[in-house]
C-alpha positions as CSV (number, residue, x, y, z in Angstrom):
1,X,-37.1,64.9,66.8
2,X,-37.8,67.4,69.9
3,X,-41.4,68.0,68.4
4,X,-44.3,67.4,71.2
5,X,-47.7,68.2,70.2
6,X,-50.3,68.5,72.7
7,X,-54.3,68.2,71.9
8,X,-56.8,69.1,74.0
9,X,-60.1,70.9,73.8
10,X,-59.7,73.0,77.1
11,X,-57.6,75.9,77.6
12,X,-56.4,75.3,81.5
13,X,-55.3,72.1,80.4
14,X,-52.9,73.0,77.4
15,X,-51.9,76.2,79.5
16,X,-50.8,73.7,82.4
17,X,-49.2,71.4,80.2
18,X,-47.4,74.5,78.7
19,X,-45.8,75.6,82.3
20,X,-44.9,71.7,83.7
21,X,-42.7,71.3,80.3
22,X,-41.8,75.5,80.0
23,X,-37.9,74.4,80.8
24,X,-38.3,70.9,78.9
25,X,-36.1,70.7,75.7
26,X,-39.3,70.1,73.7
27,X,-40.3,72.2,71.1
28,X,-44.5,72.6,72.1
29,X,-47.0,72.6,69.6
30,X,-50.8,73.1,70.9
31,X,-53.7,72.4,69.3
32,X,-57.5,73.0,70.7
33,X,-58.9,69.6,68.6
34,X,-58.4,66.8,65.9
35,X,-58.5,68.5,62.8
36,X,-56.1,71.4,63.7
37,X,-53.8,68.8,65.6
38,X,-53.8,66.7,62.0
39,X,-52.7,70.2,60.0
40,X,-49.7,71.0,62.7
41,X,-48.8,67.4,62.6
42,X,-48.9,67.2,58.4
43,X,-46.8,70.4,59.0
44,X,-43.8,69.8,60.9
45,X,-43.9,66.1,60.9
46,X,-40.1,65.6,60.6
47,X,-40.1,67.7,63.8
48,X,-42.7,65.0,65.9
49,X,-41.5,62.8,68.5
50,X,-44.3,62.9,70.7
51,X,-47.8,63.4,70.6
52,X,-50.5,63.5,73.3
53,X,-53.9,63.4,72.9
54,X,-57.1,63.9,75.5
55,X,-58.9,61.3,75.0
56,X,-62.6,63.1,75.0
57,X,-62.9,66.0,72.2
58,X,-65.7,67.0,70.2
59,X,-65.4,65.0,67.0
60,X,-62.6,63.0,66.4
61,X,-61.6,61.3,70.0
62,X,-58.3,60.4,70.8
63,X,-58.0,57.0,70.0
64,X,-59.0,58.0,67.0
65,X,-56.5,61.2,66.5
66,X,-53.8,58.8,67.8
67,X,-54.5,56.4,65.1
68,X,-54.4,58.5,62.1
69,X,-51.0,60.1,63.5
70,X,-49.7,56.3,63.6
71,X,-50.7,55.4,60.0
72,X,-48.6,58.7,58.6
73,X,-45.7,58.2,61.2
74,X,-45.3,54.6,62.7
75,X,-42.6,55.3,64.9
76,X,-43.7,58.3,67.0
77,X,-44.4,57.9,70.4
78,X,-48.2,58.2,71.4
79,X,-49.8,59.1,74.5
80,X,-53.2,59.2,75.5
81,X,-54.5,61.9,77.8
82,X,-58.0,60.8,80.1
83,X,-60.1,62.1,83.3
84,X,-61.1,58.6,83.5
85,X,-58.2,56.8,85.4
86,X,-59.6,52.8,85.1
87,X,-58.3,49.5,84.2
88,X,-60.5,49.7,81.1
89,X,-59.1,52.8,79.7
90,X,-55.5,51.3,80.1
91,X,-56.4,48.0,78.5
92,X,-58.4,49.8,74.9
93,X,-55.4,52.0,75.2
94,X,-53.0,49.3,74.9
95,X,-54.7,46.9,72.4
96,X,-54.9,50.0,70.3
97,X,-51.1,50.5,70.2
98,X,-50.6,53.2,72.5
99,X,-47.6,53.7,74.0
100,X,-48.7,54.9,76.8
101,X,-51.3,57.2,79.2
102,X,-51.8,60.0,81.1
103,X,-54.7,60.7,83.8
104,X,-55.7,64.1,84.9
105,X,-55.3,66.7,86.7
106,X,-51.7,65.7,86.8
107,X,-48.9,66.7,88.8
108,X,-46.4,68.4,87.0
109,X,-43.1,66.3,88.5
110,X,-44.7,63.1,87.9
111,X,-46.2,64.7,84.3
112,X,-42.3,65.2,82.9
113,X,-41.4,61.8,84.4
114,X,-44.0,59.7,82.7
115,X,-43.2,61.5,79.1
116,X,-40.0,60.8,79.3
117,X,-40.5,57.3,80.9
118,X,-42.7,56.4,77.9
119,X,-40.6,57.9,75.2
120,X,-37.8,55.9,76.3
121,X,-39.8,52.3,76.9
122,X,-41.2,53.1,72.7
123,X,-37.8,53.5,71.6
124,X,-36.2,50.6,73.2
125,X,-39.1,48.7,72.0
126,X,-37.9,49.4,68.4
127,X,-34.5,47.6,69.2
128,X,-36.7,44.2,69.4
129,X,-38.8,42.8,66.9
130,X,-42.2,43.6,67.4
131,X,-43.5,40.3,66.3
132,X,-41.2,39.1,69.0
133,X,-42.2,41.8,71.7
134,X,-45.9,40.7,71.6
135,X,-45.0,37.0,71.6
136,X,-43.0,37.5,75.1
137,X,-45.8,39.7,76.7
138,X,-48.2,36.4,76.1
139,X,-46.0,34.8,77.4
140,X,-42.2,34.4,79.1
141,X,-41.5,31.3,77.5
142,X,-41.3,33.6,74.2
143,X,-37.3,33.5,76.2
144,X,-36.8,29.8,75.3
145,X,-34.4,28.5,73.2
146,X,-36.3,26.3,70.0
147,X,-35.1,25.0,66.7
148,X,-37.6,25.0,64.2
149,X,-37.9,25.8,60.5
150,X,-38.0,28.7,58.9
151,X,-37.5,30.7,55.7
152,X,-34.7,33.5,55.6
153,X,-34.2,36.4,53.3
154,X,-31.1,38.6,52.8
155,X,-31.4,41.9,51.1
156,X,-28.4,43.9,50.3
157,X,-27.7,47.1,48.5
158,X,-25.4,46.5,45.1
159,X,-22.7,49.0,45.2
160,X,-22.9,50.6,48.3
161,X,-19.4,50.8,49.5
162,X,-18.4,53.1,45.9
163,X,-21.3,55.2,46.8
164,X,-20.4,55.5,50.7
165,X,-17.2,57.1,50.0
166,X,-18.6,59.9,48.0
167,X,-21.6,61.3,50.3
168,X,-21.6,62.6,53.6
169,X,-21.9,60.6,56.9
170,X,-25.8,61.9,57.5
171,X,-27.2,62.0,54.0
172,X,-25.6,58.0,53.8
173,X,-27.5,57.1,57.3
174,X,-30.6,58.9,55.9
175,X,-30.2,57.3,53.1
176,X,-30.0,54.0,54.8
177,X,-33.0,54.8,57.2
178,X,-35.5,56.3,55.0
179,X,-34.9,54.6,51.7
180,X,-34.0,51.0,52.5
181,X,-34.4,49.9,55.8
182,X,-37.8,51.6,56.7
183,X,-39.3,50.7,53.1
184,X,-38.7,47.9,52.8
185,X,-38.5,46.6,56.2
186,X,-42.3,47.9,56.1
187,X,-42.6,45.5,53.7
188,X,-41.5,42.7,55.4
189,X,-43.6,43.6,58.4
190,X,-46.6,43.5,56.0
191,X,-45.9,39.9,54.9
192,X,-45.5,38.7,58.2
193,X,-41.6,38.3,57.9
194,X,-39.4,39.3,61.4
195,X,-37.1,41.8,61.0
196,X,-34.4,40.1,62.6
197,X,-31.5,42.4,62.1
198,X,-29.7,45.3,59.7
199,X,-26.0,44.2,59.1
200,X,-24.4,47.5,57.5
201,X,-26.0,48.2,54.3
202,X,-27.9,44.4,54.5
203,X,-31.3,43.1,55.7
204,X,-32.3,39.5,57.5
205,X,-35.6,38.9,57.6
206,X,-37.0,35.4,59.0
207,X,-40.5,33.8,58.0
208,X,-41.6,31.5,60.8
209,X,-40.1,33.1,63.6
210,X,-41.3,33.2,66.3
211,X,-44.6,31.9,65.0
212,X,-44.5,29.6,61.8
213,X,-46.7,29.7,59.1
214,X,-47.4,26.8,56.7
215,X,-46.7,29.8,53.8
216,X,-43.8,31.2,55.1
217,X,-42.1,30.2,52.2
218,X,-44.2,31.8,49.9
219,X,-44.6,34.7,52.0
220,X,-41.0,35.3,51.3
221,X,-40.7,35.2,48.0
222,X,-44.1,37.4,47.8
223,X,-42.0,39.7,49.7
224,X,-39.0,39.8,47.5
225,X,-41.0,40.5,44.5
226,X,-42.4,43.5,46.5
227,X,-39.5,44.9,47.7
228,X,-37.4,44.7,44.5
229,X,-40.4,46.4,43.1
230,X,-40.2,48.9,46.0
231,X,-36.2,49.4,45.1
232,X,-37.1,50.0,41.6
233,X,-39.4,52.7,42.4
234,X,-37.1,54.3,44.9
235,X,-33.7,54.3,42.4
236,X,-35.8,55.8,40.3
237,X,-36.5,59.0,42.4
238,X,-33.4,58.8,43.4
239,X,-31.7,59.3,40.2
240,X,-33.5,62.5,39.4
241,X,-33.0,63.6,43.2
242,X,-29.3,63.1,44.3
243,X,-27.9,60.6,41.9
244,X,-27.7,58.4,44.7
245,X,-28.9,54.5,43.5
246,X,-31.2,52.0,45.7
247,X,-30.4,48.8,43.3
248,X,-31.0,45.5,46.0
249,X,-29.7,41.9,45.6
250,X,-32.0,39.0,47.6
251,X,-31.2,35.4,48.8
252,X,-33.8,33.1,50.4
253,X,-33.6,29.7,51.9
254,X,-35.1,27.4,54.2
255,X,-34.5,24.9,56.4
256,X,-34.0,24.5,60.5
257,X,-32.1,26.9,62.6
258,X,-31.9,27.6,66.4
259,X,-33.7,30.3,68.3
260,X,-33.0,32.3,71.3
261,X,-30.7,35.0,73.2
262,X,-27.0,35.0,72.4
263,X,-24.6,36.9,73.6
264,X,-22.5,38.3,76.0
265,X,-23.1,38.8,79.9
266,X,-23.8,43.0,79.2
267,X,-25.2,42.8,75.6
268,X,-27.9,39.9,73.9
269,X,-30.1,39.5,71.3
270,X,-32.5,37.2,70.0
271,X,-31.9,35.8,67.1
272,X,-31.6,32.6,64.8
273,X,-28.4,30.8,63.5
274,X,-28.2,28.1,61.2
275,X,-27.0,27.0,58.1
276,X,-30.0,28.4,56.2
277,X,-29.0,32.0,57.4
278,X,-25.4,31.4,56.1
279,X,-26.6,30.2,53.0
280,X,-29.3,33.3,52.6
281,X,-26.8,35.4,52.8
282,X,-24.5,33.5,50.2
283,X,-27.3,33.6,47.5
284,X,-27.6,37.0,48.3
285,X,-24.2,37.8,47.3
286,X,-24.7,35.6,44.3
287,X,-27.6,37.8,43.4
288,X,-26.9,40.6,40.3
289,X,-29.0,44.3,41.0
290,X,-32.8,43.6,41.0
291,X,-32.3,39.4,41.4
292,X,-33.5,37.1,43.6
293,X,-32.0,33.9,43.9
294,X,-33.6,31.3,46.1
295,X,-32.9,27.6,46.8
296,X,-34.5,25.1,44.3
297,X,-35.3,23.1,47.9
298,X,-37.2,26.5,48.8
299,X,-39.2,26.9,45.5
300,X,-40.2,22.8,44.9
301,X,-42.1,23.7,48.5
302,X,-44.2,26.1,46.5
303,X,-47.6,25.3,44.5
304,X,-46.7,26.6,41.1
305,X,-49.6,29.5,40.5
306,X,-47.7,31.0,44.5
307,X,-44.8,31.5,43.2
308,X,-46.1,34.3,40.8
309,X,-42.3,35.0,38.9
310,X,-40.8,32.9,36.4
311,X,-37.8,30.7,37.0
312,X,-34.6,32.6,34.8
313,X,-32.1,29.7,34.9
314,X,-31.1,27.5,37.8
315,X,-27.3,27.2,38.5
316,X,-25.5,25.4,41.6
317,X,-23.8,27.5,44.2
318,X,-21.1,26.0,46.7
319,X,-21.6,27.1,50.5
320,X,-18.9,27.3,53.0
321,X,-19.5,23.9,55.2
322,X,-21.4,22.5,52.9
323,X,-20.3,19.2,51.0
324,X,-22.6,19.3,48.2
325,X,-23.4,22.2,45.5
326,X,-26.8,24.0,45.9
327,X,-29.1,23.8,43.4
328,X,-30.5,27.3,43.1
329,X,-33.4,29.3,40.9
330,X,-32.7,32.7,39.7
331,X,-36.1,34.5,39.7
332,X,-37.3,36.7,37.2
333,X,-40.1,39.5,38.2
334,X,-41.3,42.9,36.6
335,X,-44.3,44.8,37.7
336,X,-47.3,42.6,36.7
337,X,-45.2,40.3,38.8
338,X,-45.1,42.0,41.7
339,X,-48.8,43.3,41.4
340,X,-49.9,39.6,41.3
């Protein structure tokens, strides 16, 4: 994704912009305002990486522009263009999601160096969770370690390693990044779950970290229903597509696990560890195509009208480390479910 697209109302500017990134690897898209900015954009989306916007433009301002880019392509990097170089054009740039800004005239050294500066800083940014990013830049003690509770989801693809060996290396990573982990990792996001890591073809998402929620419980199973729903729709596209499949297996459970960076002294993450995650990702494998199976200790949390599925059986499952059986509910959801 080489794409930058430029938006500004005067000529000079975009011609200067032109010449400081003429020997750039970017591919340079210009655009006099908004609305033609919007059509290039909607045009060679797959191509965008960067856009950069002037803040003052007759009609739709850059804040503006910038915003409706975000809601079509989350992930791009966004830059915001002013004349007006003050502290208060930094700070509505920043609670508006900006990545980053630009003040004119600019020098066009310092110009290439701040692009690239900025497109780096977004992308690393997507190797944290974002719930997690804004908790540390409250505050550093985001850093310390904590054990708390929390509710875990696992969501893994049935029958991927059959379908791995018959598609090429990019078509399976496309596969993986544009129908499963960006679907339904939106969904997490939307229910408030953490996005704690992808594991091959698998998911962990955590509810309650790092802020708990007295519905984090429910807010996972809400989001199970939504993303088996999502995986439903999806296989079913897929099938008249490529004859590729997108049929998911969840686990959920709850309980107490510990918080913080682990890790080596070159490489660390944050991240929670527990016997809840273990068992999450047992139930997961005990889950058939389109199932969710959650922990009865998990569900008896839940006020009966939340839990909007029905209960298909409950079974007991033996964990690794654990002495006793689990007592587990097998969940059973179809789209008046899932809309509820």
């Amino acid at each position: 994704m080489t794409g930058l697209l430029f938006v500004d109302d005067e000529e000079g500017v975009r011609r200067a912009l032109a010449r400081a990134l003429k020997r750039e690897s970017y591919e340079l898209f210009l655009a006099t305002g908004a609305e033609e900015g919007l059509e290039i954009f909607h045009r060679h989306m797959g191509q965008m990486g960067i856009v950069i916007s002037d803040q003052r433009m007759p009609g739709m301002n850059g804040l503006d522009f910038l915003a409706n880019v975000s809601r079509r392509k989350p992930e791009i990097t966004r830059i915001l263009l002013t004349g007006y170089a003050t502290l208060e054009s930094a700070i509505q740039a920043t609670n508006d999601g900006i990545d980053g800004f630009l003040t004119k005239p600019f020098d066009n050294k310092t110009l290439r160096k701040q692009i690239h500066e900025i497109f780096i800083r977004r992308h690393l940014r997507q190797f944290v969770p974002s719930q997690f990013y804004d908790e540390l830049q409250k505050s550093p003690a985001a850093l310390q370690p904590s054990v708390h509770d929390v509710t875990v989801l696992f969501c893994d693809i049935r029958d991927f390693t059959r379908m791995s060996q018959h598609i090429a290396p990019q078509q399976l990573v496309a596969f993986l990044n544009d129908d499963f982990f960006s679907p339904l990792g939106e969904i997490a996001y939307q229910y408030g779950g953490t996005v704690d890591k992808h594991i091959g073809d698998s998911l962990m998402v955590l509810f309650g970290s790092p802020v708990a929620a007295d519905d984090d419980a429910q807010r996972a199973i809400a989001a199970a229903l939504a993303m088996q729903r999502k995986a439903s729709e999806i296989n079913a596209r897929l099938a008249k597509q490529n004859g590729m499949r997108l049929q998911v297996g969840i686990g959920i459970a709850g309980g107490q696990v510990f918080t913080g960076v682990i890790g080596s002294l070159r490489r660390k993450e944050f991240t929670s560890i527990g016997m809840p995650v273990n068992i999450a990702a047992r139930l997961q494998a005990e889950a058939a195509a389109g199932e969710i199976v959650v922990t009865r200790k998990t569900i008896d949390h839940l006020e009966p009208a939340a839990l909007h599925a029905r209960i298909d059986g409950q079974a007991s499952v033996r964990v690794k480390g654990v002495d006793a059986p689990i007592a587990v509910c097998r969940l059973k959801w179809d789209q008046s479910d899932a809309d509820s």
